[in-house]
PyMOL Python script that loads the backbone (N, CA, C, O; Angstrom):
from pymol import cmd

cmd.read_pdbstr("""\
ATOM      1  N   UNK A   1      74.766 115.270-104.123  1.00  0.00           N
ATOM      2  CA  UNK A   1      74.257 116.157-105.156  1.00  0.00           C
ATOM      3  C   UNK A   1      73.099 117.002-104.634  1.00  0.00           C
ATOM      4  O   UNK A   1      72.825 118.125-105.056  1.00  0.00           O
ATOM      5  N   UNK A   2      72.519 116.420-103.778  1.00  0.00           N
ATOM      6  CA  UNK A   2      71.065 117.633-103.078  1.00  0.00           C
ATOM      7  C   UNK A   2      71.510 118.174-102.239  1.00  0.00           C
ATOM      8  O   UNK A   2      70.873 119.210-102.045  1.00  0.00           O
ATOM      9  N   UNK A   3      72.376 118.048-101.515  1.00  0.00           N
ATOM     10  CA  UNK A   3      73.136 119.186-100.572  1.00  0.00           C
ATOM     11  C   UNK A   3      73.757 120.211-101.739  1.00  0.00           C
ATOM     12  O   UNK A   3      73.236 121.327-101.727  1.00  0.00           O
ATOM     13  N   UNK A   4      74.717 120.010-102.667  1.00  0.00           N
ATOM     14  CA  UNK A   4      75.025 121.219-103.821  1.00  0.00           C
ATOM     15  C   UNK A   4      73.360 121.745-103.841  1.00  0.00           C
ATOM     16  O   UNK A   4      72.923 122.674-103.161  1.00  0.00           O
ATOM     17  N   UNK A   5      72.466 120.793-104.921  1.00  0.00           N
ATOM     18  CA  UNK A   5      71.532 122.246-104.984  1.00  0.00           C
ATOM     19  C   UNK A   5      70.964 122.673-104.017  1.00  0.00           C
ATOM     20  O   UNK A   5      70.465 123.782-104.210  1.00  0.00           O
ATOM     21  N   UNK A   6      70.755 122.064-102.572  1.00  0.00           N
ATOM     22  CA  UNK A   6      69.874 123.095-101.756  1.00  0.00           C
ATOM     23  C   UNK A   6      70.881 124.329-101.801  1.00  0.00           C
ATOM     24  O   UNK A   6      70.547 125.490-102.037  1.00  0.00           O
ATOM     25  N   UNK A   7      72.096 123.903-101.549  1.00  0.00           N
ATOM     26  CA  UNK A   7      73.329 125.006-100.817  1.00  0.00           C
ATOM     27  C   UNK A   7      73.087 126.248-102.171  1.00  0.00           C
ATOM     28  O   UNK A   7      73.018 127.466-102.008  1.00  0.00           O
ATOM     29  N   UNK A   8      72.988 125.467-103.537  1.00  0.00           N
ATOM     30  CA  UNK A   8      72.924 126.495-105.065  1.00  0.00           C
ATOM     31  C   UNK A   8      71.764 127.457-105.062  1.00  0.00           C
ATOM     32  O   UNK A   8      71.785 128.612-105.488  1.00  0.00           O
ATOM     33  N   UNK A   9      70.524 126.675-104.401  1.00  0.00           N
ATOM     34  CA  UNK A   9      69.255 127.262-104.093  1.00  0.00           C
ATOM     35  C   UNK A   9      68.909 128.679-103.240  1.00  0.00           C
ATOM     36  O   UNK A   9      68.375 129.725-103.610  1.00  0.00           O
ATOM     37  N   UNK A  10      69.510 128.203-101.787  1.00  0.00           N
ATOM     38  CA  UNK A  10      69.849 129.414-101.103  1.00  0.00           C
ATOM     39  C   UNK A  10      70.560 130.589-101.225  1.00  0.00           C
ATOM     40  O   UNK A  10      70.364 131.781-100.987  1.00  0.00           O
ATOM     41  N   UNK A  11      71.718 129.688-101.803  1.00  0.00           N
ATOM     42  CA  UNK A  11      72.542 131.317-102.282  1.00  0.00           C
ATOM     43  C   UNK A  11      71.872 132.021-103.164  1.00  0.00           C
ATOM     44  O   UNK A  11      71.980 133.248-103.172  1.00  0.00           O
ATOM     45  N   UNK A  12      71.165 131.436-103.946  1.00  0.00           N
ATOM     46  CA  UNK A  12      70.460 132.178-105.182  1.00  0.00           C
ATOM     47  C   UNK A  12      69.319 132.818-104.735  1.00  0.00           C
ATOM     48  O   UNK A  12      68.925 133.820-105.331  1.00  0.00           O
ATOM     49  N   UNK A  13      68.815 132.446-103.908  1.00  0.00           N
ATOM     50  CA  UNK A  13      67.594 133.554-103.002  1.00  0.00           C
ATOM     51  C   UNK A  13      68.406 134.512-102.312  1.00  0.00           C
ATOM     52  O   UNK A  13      68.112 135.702-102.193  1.00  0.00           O
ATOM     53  N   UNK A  14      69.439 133.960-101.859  1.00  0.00           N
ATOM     54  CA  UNK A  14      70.021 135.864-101.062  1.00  0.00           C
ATOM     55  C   UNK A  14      70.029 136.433-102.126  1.00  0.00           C
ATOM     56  O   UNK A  14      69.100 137.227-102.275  1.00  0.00           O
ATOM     57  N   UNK A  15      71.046 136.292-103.316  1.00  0.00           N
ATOM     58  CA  UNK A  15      71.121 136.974-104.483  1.00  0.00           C
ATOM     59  C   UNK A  15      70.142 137.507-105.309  1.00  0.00           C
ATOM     60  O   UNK A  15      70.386 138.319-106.201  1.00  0.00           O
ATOM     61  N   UNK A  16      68.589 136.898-104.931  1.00  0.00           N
ATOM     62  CA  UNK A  16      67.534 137.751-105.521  1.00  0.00           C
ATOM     63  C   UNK A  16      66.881 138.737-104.333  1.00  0.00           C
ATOM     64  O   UNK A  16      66.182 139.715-104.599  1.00  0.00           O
ATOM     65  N   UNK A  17      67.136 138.425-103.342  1.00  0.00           N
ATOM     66  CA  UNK A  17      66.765 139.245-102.384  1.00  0.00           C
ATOM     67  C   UNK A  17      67.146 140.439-102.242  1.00  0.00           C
ATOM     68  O   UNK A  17      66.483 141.450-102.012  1.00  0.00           O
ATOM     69  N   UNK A  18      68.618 140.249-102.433  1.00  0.00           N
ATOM     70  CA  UNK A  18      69.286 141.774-101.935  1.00  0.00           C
ATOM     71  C   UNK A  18      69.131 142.225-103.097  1.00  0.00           C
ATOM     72  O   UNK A  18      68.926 143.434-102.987  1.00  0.00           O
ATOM     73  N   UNK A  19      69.107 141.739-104.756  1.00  0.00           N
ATOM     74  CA  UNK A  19      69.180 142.403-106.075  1.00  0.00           C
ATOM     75  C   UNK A  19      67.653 143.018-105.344  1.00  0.00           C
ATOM     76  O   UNK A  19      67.873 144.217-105.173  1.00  0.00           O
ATOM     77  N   UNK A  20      66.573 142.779-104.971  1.00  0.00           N
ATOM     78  CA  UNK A  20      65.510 143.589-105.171  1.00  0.00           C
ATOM     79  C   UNK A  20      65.399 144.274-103.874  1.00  0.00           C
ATOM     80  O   UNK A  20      64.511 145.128-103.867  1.00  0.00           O
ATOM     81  N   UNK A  21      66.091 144.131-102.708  1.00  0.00           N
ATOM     82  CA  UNK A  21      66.408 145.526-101.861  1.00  0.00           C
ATOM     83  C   UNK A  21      67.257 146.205-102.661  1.00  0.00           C
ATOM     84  O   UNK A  21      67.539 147.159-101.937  1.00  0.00           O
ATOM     85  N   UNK A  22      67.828 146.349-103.623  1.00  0.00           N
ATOM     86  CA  UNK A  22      68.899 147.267-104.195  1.00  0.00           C
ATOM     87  C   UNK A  22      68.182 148.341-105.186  1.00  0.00           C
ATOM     88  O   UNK A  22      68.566 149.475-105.472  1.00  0.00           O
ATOM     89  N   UNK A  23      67.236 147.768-105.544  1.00  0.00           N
ATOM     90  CA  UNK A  23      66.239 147.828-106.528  1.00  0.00           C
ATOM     91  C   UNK A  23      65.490 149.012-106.078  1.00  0.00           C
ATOM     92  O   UNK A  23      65.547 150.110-106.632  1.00  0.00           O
ATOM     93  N   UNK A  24      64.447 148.590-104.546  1.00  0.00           N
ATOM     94  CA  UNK A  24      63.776 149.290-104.006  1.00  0.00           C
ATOM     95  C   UNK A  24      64.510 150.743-103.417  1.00  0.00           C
ATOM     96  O   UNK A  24      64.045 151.874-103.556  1.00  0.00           O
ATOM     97  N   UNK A  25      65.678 150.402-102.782  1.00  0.00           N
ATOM     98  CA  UNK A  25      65.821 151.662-101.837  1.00  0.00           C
ATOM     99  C   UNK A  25      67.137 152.600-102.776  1.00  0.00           C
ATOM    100  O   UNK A  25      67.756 153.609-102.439  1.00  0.00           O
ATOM    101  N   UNK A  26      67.195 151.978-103.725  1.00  0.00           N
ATOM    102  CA  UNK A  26      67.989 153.095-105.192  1.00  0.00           C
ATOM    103  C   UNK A  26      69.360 153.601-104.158  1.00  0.00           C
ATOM    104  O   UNK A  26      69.913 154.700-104.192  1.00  0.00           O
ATOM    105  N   UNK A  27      69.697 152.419-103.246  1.00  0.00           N
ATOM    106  CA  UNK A  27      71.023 153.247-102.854  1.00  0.00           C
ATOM    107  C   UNK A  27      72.524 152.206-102.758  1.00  0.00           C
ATOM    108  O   UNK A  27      72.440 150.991-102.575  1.00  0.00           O
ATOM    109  N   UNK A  28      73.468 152.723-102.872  1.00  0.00           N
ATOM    110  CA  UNK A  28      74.515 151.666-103.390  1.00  0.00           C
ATOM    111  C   UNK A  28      74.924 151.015-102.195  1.00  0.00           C
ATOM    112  O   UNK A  28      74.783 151.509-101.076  1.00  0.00           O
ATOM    113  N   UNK A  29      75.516 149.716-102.474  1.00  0.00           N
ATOM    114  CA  UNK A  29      76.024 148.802-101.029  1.00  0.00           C
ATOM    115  C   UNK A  29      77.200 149.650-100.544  1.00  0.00           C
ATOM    116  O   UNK A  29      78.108 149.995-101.301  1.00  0.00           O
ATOM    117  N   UNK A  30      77.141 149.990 -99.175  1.00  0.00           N
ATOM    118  CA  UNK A  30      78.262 150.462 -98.950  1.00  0.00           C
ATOM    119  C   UNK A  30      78.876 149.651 -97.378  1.00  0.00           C
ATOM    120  O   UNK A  30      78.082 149.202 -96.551  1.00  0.00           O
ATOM    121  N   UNK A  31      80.277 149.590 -97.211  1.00  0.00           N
ATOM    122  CA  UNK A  31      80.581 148.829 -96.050  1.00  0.00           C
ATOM    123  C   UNK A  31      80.628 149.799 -95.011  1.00  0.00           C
ATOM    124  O   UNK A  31      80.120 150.920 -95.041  1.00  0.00           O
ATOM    125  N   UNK A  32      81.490 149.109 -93.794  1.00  0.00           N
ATOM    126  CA  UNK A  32      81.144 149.633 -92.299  1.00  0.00           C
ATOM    127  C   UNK A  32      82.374 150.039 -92.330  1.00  0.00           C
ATOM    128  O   UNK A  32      82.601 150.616 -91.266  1.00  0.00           O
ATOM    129  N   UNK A  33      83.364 150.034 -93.063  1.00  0.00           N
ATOM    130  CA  UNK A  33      84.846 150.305 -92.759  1.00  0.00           C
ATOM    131  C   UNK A  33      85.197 152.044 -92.656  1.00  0.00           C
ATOM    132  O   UNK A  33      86.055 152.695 -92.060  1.00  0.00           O
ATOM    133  N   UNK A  34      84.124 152.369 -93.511  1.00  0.00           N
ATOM    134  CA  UNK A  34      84.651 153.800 -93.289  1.00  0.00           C
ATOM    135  C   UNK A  34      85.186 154.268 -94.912  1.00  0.00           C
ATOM    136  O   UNK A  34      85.532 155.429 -95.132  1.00  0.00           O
ATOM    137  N   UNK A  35      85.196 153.489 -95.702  1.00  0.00           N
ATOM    138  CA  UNK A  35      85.913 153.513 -96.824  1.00  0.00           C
ATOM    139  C   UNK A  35      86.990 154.332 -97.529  1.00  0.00           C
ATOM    140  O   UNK A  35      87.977 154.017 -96.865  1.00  0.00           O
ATOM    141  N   UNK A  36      87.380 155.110 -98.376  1.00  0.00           N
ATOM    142  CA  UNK A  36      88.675 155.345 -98.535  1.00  0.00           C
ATOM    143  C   UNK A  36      89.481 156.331 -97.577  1.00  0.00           C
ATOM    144  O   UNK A  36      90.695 156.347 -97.377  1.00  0.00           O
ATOM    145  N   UNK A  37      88.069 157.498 -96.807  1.00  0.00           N
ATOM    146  CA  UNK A  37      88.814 158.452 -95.771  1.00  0.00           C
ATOM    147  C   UNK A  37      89.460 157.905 -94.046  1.00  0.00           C
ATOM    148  O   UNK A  37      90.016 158.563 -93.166  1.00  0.00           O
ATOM    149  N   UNK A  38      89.054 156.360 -94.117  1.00  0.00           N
ATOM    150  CA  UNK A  38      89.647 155.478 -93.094  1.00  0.00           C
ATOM    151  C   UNK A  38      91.479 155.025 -93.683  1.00  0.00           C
ATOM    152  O   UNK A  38      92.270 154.525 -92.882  1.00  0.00           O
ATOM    153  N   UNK A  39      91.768 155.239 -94.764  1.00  0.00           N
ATOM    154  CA  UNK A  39      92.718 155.026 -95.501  1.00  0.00           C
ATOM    155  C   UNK A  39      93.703 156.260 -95.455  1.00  0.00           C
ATOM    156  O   UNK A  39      94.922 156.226 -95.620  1.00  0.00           O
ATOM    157  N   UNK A  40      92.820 157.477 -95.166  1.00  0.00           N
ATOM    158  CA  UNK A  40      93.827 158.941 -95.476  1.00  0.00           C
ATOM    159  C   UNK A  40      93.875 159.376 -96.668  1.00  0.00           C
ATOM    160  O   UNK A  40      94.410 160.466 -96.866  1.00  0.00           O
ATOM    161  N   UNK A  41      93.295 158.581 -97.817  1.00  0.00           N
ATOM    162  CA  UNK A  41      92.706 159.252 -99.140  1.00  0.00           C
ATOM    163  C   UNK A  41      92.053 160.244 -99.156  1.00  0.00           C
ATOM    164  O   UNK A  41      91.145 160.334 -98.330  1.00  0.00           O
ATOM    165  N   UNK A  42      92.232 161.070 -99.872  1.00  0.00           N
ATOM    166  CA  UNK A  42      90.907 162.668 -99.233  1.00  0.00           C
ATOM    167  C   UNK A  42      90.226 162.541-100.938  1.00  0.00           C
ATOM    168  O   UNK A  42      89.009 162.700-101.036  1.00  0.00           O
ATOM    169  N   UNK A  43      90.654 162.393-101.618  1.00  0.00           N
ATOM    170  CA  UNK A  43      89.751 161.797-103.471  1.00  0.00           C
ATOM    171  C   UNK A  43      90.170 160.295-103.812  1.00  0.00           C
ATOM    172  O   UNK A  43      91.131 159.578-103.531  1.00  0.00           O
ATOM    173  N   UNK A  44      88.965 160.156-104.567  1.00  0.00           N
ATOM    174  CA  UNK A  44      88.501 159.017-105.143  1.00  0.00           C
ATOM    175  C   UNK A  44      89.214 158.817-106.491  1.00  0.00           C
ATOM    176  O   UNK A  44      88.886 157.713-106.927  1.00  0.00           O
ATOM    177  N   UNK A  45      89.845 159.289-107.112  1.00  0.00           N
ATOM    178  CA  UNK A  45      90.556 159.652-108.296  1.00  0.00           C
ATOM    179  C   UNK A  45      92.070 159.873-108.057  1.00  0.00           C
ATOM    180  O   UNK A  45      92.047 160.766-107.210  1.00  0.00           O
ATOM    181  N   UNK A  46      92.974 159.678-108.223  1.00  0.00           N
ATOM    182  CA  UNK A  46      94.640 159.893-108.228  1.00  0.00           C
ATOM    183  C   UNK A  46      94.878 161.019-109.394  1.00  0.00           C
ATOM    184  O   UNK A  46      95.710 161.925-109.432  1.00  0.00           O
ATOM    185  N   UNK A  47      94.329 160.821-109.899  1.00  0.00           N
ATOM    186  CA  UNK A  47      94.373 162.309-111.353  1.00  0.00           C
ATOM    187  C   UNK A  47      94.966 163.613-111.092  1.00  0.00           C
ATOM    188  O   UNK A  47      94.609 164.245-110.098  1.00  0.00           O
ATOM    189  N   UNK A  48      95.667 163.980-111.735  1.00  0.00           N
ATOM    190  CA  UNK A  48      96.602 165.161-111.186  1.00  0.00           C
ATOM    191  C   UNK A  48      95.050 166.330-111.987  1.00  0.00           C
ATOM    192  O   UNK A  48      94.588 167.342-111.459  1.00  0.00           O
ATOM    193  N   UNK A  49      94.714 165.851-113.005  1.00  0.00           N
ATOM    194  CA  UNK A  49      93.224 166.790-113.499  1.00  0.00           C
ATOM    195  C   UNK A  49      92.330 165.951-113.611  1.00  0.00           C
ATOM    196  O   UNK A  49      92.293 165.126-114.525  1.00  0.00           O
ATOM    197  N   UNK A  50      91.576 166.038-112.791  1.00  0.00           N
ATOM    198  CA  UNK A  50      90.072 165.449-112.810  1.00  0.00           C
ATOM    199  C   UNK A  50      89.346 165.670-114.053  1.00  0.00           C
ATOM    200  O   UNK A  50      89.587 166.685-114.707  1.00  0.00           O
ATOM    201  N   UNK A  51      88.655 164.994-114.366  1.00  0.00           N
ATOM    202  CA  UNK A  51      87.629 165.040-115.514  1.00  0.00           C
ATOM    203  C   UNK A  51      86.667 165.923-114.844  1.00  0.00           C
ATOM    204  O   UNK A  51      86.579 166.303-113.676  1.00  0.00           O
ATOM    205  N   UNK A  52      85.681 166.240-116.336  1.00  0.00           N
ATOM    206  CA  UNK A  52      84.814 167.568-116.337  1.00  0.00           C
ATOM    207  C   UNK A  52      83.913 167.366-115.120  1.00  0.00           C
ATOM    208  O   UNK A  52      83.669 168.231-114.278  1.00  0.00           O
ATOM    209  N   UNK A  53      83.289 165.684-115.137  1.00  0.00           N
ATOM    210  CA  UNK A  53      82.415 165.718-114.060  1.00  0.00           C
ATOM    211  C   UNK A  53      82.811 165.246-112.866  1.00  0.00           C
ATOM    212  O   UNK A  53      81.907 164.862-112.126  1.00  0.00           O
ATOM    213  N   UNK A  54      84.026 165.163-112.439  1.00  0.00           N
ATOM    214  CA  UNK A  54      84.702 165.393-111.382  1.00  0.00           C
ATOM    215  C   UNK A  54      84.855 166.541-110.543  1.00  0.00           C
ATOM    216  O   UNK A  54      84.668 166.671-109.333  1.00  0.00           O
ATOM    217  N   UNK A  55      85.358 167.621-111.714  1.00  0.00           N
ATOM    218  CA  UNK A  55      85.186 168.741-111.707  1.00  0.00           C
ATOM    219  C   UNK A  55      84.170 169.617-111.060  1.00  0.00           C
ATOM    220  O   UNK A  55      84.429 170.549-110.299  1.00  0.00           O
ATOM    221  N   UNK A  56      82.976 169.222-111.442  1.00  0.00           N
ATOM    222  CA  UNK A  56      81.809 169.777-111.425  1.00  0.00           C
ATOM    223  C   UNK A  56      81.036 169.449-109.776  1.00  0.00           C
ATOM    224  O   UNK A  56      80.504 170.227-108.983  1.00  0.00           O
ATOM    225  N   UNK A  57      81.227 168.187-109.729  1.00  0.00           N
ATOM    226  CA  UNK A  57      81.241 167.411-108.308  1.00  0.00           C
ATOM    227  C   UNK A  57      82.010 168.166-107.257  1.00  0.00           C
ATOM    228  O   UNK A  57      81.676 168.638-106.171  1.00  0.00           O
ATOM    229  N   UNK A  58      83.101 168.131-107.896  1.00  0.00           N
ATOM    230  CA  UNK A  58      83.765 169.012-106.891  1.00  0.00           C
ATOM    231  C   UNK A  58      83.616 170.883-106.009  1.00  0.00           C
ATOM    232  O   UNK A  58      83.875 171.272-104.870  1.00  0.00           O
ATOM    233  N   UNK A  59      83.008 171.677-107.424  1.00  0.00           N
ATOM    234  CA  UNK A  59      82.773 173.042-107.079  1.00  0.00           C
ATOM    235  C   UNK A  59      81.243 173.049-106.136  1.00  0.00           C
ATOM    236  O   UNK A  59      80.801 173.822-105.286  1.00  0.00           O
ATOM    237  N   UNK A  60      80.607 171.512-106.901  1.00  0.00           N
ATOM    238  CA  UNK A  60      79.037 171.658-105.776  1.00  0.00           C
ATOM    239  C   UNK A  60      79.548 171.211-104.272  1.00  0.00           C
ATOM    240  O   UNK A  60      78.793 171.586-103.375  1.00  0.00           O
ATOM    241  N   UNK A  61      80.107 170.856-104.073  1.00  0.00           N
ATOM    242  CA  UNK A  61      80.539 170.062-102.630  1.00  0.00           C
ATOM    243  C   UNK A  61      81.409 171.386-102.335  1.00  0.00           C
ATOM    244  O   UNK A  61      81.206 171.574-101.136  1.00  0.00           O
ATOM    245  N   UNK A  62      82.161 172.274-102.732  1.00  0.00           N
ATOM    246  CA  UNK A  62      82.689 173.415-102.419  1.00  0.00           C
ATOM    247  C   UNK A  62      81.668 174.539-102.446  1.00  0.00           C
ATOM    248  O   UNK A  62      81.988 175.644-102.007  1.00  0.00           O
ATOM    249  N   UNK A  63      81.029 174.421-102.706  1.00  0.00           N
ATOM    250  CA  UNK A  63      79.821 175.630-103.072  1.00  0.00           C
ATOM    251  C   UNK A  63      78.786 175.054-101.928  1.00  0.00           C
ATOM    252  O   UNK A  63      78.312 176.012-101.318  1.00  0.00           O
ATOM    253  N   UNK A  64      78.373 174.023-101.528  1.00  0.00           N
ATOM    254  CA  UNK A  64      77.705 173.748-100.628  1.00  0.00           C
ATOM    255  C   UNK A  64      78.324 173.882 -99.068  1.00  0.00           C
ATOM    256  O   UNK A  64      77.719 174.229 -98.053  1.00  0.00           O
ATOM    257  N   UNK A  65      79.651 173.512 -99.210  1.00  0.00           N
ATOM    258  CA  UNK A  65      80.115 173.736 -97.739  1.00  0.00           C
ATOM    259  C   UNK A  65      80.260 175.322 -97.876  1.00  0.00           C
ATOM    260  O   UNK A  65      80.072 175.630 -96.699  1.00  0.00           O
ATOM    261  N   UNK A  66      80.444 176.369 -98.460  1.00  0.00           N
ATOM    262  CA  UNK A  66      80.775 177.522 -97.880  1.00  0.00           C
ATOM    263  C   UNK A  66      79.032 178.095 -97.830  1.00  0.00           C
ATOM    264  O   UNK A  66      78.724 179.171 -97.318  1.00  0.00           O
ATOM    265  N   UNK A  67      78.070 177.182 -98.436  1.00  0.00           N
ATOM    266  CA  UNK A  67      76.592 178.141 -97.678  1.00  0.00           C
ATOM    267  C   UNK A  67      76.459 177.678 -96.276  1.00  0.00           C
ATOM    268  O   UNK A  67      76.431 178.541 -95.398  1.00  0.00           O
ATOM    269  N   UNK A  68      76.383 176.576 -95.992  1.00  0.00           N
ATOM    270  CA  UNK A  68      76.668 175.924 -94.800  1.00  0.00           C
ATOM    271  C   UNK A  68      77.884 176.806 -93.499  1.00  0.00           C
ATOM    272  O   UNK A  68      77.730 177.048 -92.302  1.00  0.00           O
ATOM    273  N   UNK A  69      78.812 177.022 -94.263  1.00  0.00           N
ATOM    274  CA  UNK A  69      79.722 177.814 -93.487  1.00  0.00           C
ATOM    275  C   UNK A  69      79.201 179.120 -92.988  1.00  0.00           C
ATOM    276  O   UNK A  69      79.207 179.424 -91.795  1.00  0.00           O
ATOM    277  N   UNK A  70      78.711 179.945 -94.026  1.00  0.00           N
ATOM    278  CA  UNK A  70      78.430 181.726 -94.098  1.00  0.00           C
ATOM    279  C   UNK A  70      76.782 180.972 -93.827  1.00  0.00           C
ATOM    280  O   UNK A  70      76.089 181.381 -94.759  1.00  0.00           O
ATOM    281  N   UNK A  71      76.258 180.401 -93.263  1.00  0.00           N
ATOM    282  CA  UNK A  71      74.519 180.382 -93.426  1.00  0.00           C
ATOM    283  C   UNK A  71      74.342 181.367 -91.759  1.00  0.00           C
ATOM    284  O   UNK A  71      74.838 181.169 -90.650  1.00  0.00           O
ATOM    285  N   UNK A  72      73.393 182.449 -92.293  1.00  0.00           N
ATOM    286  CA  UNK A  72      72.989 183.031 -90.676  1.00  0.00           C
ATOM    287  C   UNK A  72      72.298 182.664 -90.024  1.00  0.00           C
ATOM    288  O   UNK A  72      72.465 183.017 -88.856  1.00  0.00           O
ATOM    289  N   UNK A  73      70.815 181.524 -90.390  1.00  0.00           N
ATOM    290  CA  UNK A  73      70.371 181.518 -89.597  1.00  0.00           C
ATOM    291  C   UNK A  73      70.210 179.776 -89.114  1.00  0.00           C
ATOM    292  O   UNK A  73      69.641 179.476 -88.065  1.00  0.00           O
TER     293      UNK A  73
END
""", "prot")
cmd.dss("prot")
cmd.show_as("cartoon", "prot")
cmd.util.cbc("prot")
cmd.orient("prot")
């Protein structure tokens, strides 16, 4: 029974640990795999019409690569 709680103990300190690195640096867990464009997915959505703020996501990420593209200096 004290091997369960040390083993219950520890896990529960990683689990407050990383909850308050998650906390601090406001950025989401992400893995090493490369995630869905390692797959050949090019969207996150299967939707033949994206929702509004899909939508919207989408013209800034299009609107940002063509200043980037046409930028002179």
């Amino acid at each position: 029974m004290g091997t369960f709680l040390a083993a219950f103990v520890v896990l529960l300190l990683f689990f407050v640990l990383m909850s308050i690195g998650y906390i601090i640096k406001q950025k989401a867990v992400a893995g090493s795999c490369g995630g869905l464009g390692a797959l050949g997915i090019d969207k996150a959505c299967d939707c033949d019409d994206p929702c509004d703020k899909r939508k919207a996501k989408m013209a800034e990420e299009a609107r940002q690569e063509k200043l980037t593209k046409n930028r002179i200096i």
